[in-house]
C-alpha positions in Angstrom: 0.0 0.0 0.0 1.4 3.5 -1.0 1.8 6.1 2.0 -0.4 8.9 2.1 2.2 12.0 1.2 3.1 13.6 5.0 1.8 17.3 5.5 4.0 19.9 5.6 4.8 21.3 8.6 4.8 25.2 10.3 7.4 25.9 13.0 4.7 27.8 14.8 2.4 24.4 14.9 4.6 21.3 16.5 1.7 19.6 17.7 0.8 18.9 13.7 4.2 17.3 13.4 3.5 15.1 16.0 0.5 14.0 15.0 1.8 13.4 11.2 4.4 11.0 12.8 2.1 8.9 14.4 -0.2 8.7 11.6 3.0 7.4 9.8 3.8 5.0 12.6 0.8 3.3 12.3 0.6 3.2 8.5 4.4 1.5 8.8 2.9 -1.1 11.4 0.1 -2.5 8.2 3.1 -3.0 6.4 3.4 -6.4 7.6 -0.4 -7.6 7.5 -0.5 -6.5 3.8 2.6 -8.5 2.6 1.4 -11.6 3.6 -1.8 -11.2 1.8 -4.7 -13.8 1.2 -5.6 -14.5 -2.8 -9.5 -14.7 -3.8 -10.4 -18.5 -4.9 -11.5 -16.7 -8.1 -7.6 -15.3 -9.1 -6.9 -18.6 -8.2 -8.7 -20.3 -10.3 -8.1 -18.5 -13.4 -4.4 -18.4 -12.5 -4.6 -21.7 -12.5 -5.9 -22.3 -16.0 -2.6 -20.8 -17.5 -1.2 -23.9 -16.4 -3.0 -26.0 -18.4 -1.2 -24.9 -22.1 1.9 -25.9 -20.3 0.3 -29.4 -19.1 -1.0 -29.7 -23.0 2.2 -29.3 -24.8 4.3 -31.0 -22.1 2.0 -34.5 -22.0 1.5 -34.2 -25.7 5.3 -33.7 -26.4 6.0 -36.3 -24.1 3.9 -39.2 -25.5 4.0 -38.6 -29.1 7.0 -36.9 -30.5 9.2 -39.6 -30.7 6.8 -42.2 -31.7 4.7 -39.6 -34.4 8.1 -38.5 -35.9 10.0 -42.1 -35.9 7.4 -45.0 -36.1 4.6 -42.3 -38.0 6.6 -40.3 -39.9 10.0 -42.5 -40.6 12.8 -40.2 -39.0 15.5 -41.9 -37.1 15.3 -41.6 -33.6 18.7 -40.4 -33.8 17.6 -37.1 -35.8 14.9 -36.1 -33.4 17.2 -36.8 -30.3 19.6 -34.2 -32.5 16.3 -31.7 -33.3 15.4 -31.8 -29.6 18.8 -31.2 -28.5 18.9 -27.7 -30.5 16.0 -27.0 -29.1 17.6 -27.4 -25.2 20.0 -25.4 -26.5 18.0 -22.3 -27.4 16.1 -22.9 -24.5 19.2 -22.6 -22.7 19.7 -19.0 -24.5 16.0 -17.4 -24.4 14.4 -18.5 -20.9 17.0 -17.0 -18.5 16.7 -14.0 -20.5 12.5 -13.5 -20.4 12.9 -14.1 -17.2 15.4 -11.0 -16.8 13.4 -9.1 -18.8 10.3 -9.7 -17.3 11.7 -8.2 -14.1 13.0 -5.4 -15.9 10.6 -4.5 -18.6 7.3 -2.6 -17.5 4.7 -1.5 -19.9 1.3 -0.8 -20.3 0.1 -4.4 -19.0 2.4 -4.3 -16.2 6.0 -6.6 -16.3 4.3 -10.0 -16.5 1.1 -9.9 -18.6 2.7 -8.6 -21.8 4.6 -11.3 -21.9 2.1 -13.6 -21.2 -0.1 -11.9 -23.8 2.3 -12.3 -26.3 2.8 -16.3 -25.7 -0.7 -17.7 -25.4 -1.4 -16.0 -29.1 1.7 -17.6 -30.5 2.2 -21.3 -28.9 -1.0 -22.7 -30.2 -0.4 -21.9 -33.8 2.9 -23.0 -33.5 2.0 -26.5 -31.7 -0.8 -27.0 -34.4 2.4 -26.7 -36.8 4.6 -29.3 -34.7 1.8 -32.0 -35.7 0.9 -31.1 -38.9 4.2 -31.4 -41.3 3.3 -31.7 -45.4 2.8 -34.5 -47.2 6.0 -36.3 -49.4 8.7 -34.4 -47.3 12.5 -35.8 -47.8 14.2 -36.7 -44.7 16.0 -33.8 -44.3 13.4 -31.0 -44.9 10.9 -33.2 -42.5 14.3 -33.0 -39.7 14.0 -29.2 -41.2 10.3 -28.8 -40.2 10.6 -31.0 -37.0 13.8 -28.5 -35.8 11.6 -25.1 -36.4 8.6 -25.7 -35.3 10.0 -27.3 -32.1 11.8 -24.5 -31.4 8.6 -21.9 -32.0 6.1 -24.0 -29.6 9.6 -23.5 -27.3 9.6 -20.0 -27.6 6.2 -19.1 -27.2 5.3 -21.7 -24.1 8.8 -20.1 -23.0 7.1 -16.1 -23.3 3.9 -17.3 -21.7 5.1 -19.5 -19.2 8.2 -17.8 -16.8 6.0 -14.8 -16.3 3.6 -16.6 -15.4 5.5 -18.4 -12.7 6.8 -15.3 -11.4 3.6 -14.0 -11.2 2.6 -16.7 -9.3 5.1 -15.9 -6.8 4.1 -12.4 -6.1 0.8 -13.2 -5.7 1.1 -13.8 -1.8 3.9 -13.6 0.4 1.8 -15.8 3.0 4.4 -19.1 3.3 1.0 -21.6 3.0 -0.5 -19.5 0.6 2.5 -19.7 -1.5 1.8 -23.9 -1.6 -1.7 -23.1 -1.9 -1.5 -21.0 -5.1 1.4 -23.6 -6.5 -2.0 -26.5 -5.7 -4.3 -24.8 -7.9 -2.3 -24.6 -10.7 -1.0 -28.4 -10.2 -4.7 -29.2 -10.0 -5.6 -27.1 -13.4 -2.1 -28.9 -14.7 -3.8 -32.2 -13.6 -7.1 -31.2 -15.4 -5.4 -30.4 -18.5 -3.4 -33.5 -18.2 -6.6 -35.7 -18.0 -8.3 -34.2 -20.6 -5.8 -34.2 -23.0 -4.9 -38.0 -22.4 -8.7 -39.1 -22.1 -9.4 -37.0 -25.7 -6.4 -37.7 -27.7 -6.5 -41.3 -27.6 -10.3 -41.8 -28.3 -11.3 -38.8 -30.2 -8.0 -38.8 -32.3 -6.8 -42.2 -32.8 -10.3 -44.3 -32.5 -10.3 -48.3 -33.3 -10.8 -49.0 -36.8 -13.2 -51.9 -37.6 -10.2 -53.5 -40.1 -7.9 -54.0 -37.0 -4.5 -51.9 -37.0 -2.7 -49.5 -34.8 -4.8 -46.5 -34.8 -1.6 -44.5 -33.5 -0.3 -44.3 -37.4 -3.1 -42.5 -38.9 -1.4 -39.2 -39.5 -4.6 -36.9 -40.0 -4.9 -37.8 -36.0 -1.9 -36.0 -35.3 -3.2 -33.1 -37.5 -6.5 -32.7 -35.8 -5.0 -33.1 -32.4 -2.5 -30.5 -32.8 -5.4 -27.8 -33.8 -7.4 -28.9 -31.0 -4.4 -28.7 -28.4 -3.2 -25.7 -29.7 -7.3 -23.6 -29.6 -7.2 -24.9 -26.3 -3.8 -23.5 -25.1 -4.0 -20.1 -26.9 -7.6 -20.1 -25.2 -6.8 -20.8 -21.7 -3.4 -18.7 -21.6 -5.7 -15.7 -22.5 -8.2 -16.4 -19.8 -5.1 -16.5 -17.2 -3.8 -13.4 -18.9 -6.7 -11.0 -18.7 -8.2 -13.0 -15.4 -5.0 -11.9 -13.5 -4.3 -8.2 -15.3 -5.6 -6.6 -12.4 -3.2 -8.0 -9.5 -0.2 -6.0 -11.9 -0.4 -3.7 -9.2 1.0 -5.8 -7.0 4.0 -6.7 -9.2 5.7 -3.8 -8.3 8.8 -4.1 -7.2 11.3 -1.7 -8.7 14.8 -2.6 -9.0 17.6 -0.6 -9.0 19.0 -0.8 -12.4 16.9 0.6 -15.4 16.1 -1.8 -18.5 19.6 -0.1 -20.1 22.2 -2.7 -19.4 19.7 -5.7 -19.5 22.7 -8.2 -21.2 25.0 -7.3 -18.0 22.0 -7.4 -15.7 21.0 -11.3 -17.0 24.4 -12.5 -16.7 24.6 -10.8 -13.2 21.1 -12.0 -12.2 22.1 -15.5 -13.8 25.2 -15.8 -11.6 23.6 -14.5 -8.3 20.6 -17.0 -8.7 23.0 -20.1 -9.0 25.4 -18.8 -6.0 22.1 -19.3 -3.8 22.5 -22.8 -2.6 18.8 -23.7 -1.7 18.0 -22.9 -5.3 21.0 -24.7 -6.7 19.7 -27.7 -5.1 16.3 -27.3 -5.6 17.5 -26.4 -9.4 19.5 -29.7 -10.0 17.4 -32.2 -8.0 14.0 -31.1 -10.3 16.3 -31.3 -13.8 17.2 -34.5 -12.9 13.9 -35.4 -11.4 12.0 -34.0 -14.5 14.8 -35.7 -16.8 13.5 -39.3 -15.6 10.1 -38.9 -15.9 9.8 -37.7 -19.3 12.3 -40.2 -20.6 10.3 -42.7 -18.6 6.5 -40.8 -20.6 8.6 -40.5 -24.1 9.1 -44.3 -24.1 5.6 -45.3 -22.7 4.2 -46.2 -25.7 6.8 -48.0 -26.9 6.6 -49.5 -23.7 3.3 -50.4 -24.0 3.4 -51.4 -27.3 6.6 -53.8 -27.3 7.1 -54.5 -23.8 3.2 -55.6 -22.4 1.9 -56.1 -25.8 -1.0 -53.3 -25.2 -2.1 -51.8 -28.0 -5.3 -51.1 -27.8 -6.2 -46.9 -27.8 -8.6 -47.7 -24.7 -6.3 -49.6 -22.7 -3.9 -46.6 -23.1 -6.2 -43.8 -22.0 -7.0 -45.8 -19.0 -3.3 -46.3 -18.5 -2.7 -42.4 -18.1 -5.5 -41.6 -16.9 -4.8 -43.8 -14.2 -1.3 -41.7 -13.8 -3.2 -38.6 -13.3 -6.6 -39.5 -11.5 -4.4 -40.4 -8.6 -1.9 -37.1 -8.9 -5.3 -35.3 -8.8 -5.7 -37.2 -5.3 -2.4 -36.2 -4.4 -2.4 -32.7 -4.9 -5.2 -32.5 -2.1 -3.3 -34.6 0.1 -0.3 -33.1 -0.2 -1.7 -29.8 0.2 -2.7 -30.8 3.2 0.0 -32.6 4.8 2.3 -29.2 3.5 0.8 -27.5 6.6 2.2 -30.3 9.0 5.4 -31.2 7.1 8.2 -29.5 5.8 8.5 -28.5 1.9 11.8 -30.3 1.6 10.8 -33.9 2.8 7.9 -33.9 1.2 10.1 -33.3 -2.0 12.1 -36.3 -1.1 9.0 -38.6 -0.5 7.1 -38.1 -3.4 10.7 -38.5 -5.4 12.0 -41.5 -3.6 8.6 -43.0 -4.0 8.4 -42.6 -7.4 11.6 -43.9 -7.9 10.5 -47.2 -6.2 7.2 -47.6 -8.1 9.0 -46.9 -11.7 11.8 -49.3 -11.4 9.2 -52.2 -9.8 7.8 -52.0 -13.7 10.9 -53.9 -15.5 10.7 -56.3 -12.5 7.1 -57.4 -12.4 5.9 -56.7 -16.0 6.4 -58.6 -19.6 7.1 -61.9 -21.1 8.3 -64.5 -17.9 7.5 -62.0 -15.2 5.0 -62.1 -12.5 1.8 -60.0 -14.1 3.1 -61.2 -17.6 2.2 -59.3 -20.8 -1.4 -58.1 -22.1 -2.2 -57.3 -18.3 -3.9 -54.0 -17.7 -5.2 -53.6 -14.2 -1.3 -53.8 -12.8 -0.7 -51.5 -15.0 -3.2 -49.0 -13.8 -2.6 -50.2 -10.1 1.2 -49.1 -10.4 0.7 -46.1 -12.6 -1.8 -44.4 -10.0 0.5 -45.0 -7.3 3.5 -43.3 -9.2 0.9 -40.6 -10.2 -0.3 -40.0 -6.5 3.6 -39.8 -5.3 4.6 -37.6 -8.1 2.4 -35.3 -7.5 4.1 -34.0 -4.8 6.4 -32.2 -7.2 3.7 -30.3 -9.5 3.1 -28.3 -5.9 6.5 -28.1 -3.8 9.2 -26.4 -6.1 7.3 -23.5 -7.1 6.3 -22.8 -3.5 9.9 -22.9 -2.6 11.0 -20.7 -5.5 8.6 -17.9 -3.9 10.7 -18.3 -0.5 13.9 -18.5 -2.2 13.2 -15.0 -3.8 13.0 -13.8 -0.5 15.6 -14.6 0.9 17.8 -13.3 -2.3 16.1 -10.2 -1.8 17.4 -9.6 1.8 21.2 -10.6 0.8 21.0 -8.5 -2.4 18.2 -6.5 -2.3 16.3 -7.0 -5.1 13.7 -9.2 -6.3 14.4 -11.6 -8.8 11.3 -14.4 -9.0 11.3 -13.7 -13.3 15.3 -14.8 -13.3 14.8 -17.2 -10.7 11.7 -19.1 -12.4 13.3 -18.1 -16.0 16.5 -20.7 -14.9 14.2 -23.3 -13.0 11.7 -23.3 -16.3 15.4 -23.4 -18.5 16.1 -26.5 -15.9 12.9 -27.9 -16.4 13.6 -27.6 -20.4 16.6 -29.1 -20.7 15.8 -31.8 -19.1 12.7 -32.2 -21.8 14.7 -31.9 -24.2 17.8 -33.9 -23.1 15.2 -36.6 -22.2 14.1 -37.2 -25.7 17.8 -36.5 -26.9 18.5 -39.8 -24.8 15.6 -42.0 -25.4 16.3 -41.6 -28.6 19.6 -42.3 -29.0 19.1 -45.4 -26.6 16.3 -46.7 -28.5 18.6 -46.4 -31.6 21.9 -48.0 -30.3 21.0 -49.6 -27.1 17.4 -50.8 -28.4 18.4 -51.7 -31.6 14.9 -50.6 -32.7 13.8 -50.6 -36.7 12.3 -47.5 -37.1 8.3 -48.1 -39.0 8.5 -51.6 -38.3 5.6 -53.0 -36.4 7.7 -56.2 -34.7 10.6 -56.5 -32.8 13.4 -58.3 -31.9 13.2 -60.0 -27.8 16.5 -58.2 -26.6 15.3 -55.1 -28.8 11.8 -55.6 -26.3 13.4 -55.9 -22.9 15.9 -52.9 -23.4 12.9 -51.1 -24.1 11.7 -52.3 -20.6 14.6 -51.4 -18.9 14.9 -47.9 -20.8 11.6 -47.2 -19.4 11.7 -48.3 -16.0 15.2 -48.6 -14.7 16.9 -45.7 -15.8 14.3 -43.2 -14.8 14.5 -45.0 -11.1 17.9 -44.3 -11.0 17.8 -41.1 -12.2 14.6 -40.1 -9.6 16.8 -41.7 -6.7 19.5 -39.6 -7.2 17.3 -36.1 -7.4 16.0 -37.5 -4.2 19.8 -37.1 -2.9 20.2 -33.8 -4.2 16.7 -32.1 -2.2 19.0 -32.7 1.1 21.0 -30.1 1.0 18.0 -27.6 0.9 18.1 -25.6 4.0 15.1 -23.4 4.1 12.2 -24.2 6.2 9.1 -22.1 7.7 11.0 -20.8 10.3 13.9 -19.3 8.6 11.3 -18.2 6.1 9.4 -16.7 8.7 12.8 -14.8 9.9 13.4 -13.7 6.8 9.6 -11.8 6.1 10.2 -10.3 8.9 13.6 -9.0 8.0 12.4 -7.8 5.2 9.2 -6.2 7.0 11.6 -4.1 8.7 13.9 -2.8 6.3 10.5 -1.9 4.4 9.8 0.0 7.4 13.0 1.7 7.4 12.8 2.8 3.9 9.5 4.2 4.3 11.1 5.8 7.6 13.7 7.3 5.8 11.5 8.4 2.8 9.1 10.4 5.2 11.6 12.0 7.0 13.0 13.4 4.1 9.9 14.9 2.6 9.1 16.0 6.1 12.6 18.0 5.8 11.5 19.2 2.8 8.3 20.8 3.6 10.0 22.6 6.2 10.0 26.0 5.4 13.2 28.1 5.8 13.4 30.9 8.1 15.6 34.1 7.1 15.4 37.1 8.7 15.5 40.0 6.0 16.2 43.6 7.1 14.7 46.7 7.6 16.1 48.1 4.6 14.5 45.5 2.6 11.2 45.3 3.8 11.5 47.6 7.2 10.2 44.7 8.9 12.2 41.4 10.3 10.3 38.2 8.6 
């Protein structure tokens, strides 16, 4: 809340002076109340719906790319490991960098919103692209297609979505409210998730009377990516203008104008990673992120090769499954963030995970215990993983929000664009590394024929293990890295309050110099001037 301006003061009326100071006194004492305000459940809500273009293109990406562009489409996996790669690359360039500007750059929508305006009318164009390459292209100019319009779904998802995290963050300074902002949008993440599985499959790539897999009917892919991409453009708008009006609150002014903004990211950039809670949080999520989508690019390979499941039923049930349960979780663990620390909640739902993923290879396919063609251990296992993992669509944004604070009190400035700008870049690169692995592993480790419907037994069981084992492994050892995070509610608490009072000194200082100023200045002019003393 801004201060009302102080009165100016007459030498000849103290009393006023007084009473102007205790006014100011008890406007400083709010100060505290108001930073740790409470968000409507309608901003909520419609905050939450920006998440769901994110959930879209993530799930979507995750599923189908490697299977629409290698088993579909007849590209090596090598090439779209190579494609995907460039694309980490150039995430690795532009994220950081919205998220500097975004701190930096205020216009007429405020420092978030024109940025988020600017991404939700550009990604769903550009996703509807990413599906829908011409007929007859040669290898090369589909690699050609594959490479550019990956890297414009990047960039706009990229412009929408790290303001939009930071915007999250400055929504409350409340530490439960923090977690309880970070829900909603996990639970409109989760929505998005469920719709998009539970559509694609059985609106897009129906059972055919003649038999076949209905995944390789390419006008599927087509239809899909216009209908994802409506739907994202749609819902990133509704966020955008549902929120416009808490830009007030996004006010923070740092020090440095937007002049010097390449110094300033590379400043921001290093300061960020010298924080050690966020370097943890930052490598434990990457690594966490990097197993699970290798373990969701190779699921329906998995499901395909491994437990000989085919059927565009079984795998909507199959996902759904994932995410019906992380819907449960996200109102569990919502709850149990008010009696348990953020950080071993983190390594729970990890270290669960990890368990439940690598107990797939172990009990599933040809001479194992559940065998192959067997759903409902399918659906038993994936809901579990989905309930555990949902820890981590609610956690690490919540601690982001208290990381920023505590950067702001040991360098005085808030950073949550650069700080979510490098977490969204973590989050990226480990996309994009995942597919860069799974398919170079299907290639040489696999051995698998691209287009061709059967496959060899060794070729089957690699598959297994690419799938379950190395994304437990990788899961365990993020688990590892959430240990050394040190902040909890109490040295969060500290450092709001630290904060409150240098906010309170500031303002202090602020008043006391306009007071000076409006004092007026006594001279006494003589006689000869004016033949009176002033």
């Amino acid at each position: 809340m801004s201060l009302k301006p102080p009165v100016k003061i007459l030498d000849s009326e103290p009393h006023h002076e007084e009473h102007t100071v205790q006014v100011m006194a008890e406007e400083i004492e709010k100060i505290p109340l108001q930073v740790a305000r409470r968000v409507g459940l309608w901003v909520k809500v419609v905050y939450g719906i920006g998440q769901v273009p994110n959930a879209m293109k993530g799930i979507l990406f995750g599923i189908f790319s490697l299977y629409f562009y290698t088993t579909v489409m007849g590209l090596s996996g090598s090439l779209v490991g190579i494609a995907m790669a460039i694309g980490l690359v150039w995430d690795a360039i532009i994220d950081p960098v919205i998220g500097t500007l975004s701190d930096n750059v205020e216009g007429r929508l405020g420092k978030r919103h024109g940025f988020m305006l600017l991404g939700a009318a550009g990604m769903g164009v550009s996703f509807w692209a990413y599906f829908s390459p011409p007929d007859n292209l040669s290898t090369y100019a589909l690699f050609a297609w594959l490479l550019v319009t990956n890297l414009l779904v990047r960039t706009m998802t990229s412009i929408f979505g790290i303001p939009y995290y930071a915007l999250g963050a400055e929504l409350s300074e409340d530490y439960h409210e923090r977690t309880s902002v970070s829900a909603f949008r996990s639970a409109f993440a989760l929505a998005g998730t469920l719709m998009t599985v539970a559509l694609s499959f059985i609106l897009f790539f129906p059972e055919t009377t003649h038999g076949g897999d209905p995944k390789l009917n390419i006008e599927g892919y087509w239809a899909m990516g216009l209908f994802s991409g409506l739907v994202m453009t749609l819902a990133g708008l509704v966020s955008m203008f549902g929120t416009l009006s808490y830009r007030q609150f996004v006010c923070h002014k740092n020090k440095s104008p937007f002049t010097g903004t390449l110094h300033r990211f590379f400043a921001n950039t290093m300061l960020a990673l010298r924080n050690p809670s966020f370097r943890m949080l930052f490598i434990s999520y990457s690594i966490f992120f990097l197993g699970t989508v290798v373990n969701a690019t190779l699921s329906i390979h998995f499901l395909t090769y491994y437990v000989r499941i085919t059927s565009s039923k079984a795998l909507s049930l199959f996902h759904l499954s994932f995410f019906v349960a992380a819907l449960v979780g996200v109102v569990f663990w919502l709850r149990a963030s008010r009696m348990i620390e953020k950080r071993w909640l983190y390594f729970a739902g990890t270290l669960s995970t990890s368990i439940v993923m690598g107990c797939a290879f172990l009990v599933l396919g040809e001479g194992r215990l559940f065998g192959t063609g067997n759903l409902l251990p399918l659906l038993i296992g994936h809901g579990i993983a989905g309930f555990f993992a949902s820890v981590l669509w609610i956690i690490p944004a919540s601690m982001i929000a208290d990381i920023a604070d505590e950067d702001e009190l040991l360098n005085g400035e808030r950073r949550e664009g650069t700080f979510f700008g490098l977490f969204y870049f973590g989050e990226q690169i480990a996309a994009g590394a995942s597919v860069l692995v799974a398919g170079v592993l299907i290639d040489w480790f696999a051995g698998l024929i691209p287009g061709q419907t059967h496959q060899s037994a060794i070729t089957i069981s690699r598959i297994g293990m690419l799938y379950s084992l190395l994304p437990s492994a990788l899961l365990g050892i993020g688990a590892l890295f959430i240990m050394r995070y040190s902040l909890d509610q109490h040295k969060v608490i500290a450092i709001q309050l630290e904060l409150a009072k240098a906010q309170t000194l500031q303002k202090q200082f602020v008043f006391n110099h306009d007071l000076q100023d409006s004092k007026p200045t006594h001279k006494k002019r003589t006689s000869l001037e004016t033949g009176e003393a002033i």
